[in-house]
N, C-alpha and C positions, 0 to 999 in steps of 0.2 A: 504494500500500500504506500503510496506518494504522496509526500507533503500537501498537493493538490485534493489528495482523496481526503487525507483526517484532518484537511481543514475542514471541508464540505461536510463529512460527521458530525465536526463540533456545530456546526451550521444548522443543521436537522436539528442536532440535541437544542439549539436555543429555539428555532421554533417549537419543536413541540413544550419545551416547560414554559415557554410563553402561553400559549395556547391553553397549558395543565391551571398554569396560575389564573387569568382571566375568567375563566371555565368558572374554578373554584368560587374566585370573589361573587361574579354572577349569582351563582347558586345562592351564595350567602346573603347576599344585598336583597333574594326574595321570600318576601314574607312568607308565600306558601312552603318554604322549608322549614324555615323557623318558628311556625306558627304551633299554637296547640293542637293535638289531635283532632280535636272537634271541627277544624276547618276544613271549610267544604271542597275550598280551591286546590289545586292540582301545581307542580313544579313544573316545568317545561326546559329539559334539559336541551334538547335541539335549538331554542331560541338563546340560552346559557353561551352555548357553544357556537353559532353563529354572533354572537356580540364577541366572544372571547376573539372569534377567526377576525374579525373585525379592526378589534381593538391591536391583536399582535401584526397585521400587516400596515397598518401605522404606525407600532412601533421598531419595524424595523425596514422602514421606508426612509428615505433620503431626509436628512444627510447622511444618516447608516449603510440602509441600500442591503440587507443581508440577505443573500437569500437562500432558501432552504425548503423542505415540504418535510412532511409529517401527518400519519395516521392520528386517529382520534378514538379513543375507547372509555369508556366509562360508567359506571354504576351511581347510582347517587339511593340511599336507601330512605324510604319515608314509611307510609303507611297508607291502608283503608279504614276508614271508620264507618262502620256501620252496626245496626241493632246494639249499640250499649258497647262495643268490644273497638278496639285498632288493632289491625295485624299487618305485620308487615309486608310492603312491597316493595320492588326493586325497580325502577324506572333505567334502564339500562338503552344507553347510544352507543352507535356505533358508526363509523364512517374506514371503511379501508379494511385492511387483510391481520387488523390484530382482533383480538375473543376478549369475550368477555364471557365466564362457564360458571354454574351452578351445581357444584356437590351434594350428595345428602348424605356424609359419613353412615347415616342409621343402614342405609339398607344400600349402601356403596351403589349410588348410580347417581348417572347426569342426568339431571333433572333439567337444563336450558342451558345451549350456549349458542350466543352469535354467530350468523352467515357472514362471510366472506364478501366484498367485496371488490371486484377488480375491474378495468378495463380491459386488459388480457392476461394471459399467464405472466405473474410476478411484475404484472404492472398494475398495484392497487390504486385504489382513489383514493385520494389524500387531497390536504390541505397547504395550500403555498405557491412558491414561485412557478409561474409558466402552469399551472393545473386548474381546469377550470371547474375543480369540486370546490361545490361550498356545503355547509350545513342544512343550508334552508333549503336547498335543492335535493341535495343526494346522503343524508344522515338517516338514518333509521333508529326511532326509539321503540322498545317494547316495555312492555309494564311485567314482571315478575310475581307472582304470590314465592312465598319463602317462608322456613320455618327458623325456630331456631336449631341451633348448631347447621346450619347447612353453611357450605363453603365457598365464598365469592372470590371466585380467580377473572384477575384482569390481564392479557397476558400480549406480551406482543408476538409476533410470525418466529421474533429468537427460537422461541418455545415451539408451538403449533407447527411450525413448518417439519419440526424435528423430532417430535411427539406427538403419536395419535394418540386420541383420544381419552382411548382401556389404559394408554400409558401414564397418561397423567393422571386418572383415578386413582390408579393402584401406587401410582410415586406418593400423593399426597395422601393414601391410606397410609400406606407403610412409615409416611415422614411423621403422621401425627400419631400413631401407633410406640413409634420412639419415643416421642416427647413424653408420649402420656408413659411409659417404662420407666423412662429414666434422665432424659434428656431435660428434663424440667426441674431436677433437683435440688437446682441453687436455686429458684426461685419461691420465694411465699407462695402458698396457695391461696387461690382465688386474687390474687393481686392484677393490676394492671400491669407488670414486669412481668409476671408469669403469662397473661393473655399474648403481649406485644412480639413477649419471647418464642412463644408458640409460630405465631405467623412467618416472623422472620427465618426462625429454623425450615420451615414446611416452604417457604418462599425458597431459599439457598437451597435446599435440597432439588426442589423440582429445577431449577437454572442450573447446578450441577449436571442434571442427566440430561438436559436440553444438550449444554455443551457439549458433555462426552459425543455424542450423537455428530454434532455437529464439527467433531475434529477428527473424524472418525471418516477417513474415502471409503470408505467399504460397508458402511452402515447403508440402513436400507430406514429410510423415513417419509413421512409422509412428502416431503417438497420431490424428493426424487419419483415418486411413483405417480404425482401430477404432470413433472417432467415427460416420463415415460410416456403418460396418456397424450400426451401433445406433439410428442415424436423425435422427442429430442434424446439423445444418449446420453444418462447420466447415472452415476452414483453417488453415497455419501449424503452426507447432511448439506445444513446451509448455512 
């Protein structure tokens, strides 16, 4: 990779946590997130993330001039209220070729994860320079029911492109199967060090097997077997 190439990385990387931060603030400046249960009004993550896409290509428009693109994925968790009860839901965007997946540790299965999508093979629809995806046009939200303990993975192509599916279930059984043995030890229980602890552990573990995968010429992964269906001669991860 050439000086040209990780500059261009670092590039993306500022769009996209521009794009992460705006997103955020959005969400928070509206009342129907922060509001009480009892509110009838709804969050509108797509309009969030069309002010955020907004806000970041002003900020890094001339005299900056940066340019860069970047997928958009996201979860934002609230609630339904109805009959006397709030239960959670999951208002989940998506725009491009990263996931967003729903576990149910109780009875190990994917309960929802995000479509894909692309313009063509490994050219997804993103946000930025020269791409004429925007939010308002081409973002897809869904609404989620969720229990508790289920497991919200946000995940970029690092992962997905290099893990199917069964494999990411059974890594993030196996990770939090650890934790709960032994991997938890130094932590209080029930503490928020011990919650945060969990996640992070179960995070690093599933991006360790992404990577082995993906340094791996001889692995067989999901990007190479879309490869394959397209006609193209490949092996190995991505």
């Amino acid at each position: 990779m050439g000086p040209s190439s990780v500059l261009q990385a670092d590039l993306n990387r500022l769009w996209s946590r521009l794009i992460l931060h705006f997103w955020a603030l959005e969400a928070e400046r509206d009342s129907s997130v922060t509001s009480a249960a009892s509110s009838a009004t709804e969050p509108d993550p797509v309009k969030y993330l069309q002010t955020a896409y907004e806000q970041t290509v002003e900020a890094v428009s001339a005299p900056n001039e940066w340019k860069g693109t970047t997928t958009a994925c996201g979860a934002l968790l609230h609630h339904v209220f109805g009959s006397g009860t709030s239960e959670p839901l999951l208002y989940v965007t998506n725009l491009g070729d990263s996931q967003v997946m729903v576990l149910r540790p109780e009875t190990q299965e994917i309960v929802y994860k995000t479509t894909e999508q692309w313009h063509w093979f490994d050219c997804p629809r993103q946000l930025g320079t020269n791409s004429p995806d925007t939010p308002k046009a081409n973002a897809v939200m869904e609404k989620v029911k969720i229990k508790e303990d289920d497991v919200v993975l946000a995940m970029s192509d690092g992962v997905v492109d290099n893990l199917w599916e069964h494999e990411v279930l059974q890594n993030v059984h196996d990770s939090m199967k650890s934790w709960l043995s032994g991997e938890r030890a130094n932590r209080p229980e029930g503490s928020a060090e011990e919650a945060s602890g969990a996640m992070l552990y179960v995070a690093k573990e599933l991006v360790k097997a992404a990577r082995n995968v993906a340094e791996d010429p001889y692995a067989e992964s999901p990007f190479m077997e879309r490869a394959v269906e397209e006609g193209l001669a490949m092996e190995g991860g991505k």
